[in-house]
C-alpha positions, 0 to 999 in steps of 0.5 A, a space after each residue: 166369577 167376580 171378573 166377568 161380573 164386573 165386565 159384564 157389569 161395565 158393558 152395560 154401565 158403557 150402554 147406558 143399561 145401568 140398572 136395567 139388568 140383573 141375574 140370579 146370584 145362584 145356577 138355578 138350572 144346575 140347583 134345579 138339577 141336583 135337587 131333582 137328582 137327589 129327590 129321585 135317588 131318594 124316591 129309589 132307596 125309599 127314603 121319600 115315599 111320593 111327593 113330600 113339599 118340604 123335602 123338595 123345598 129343602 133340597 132346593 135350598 140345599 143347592 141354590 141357597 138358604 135365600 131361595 123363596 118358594 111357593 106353590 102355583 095357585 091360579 089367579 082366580 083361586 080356584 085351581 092349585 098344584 101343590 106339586 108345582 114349585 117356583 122359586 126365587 132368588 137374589 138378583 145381582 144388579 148389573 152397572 149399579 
């Protein structure tokens, strides 16, 4: 993985992108994935009754990394929620720095 970083990272230092790209360190499809996965597979064995945040929330760490921040989706003006509607971020790797 560390070799196509650093090609990647040389092409876009070659193109003058220095600084201007970056990606995740972490598959947060594939982290996305697991979680739900495991999530589901818990809501059968009925070790998880409904939705549980902190369950979500720790399951998504669990496979993208204790580095992930999290929160739930509030609408500009306040007035609408979704408590079951997680987004995350992760840490960037910058690329041609």
């Amino acid at each position: 993985m560390a070799f196509i970083l650093e090609a990647i990272s040389a092409k876009v230092k070659e193109g003058g992108g220095a600084g201007r790209f970056a990606t995740w360190k972490i598959p947060a499809t594939m982290g996305m994935a697991y979680a739900a996965t495991e999530y589901a597979f818990g809501i059968g064995d009925g070790s998880i009754k409904g939705y549980d945040n902190g369950k979500m929330v720790e399951l998504l760490k669990k496979y993208c990394g204790d580095g992930i921040k999290t929160s739930t989706y509030v609408a500009p003006d306040g007035k609408e929620k979704a408590d079951n509607f997680i987004l995350f971020v992760g840490e960037s790797i910058i690329f041609g720095l």
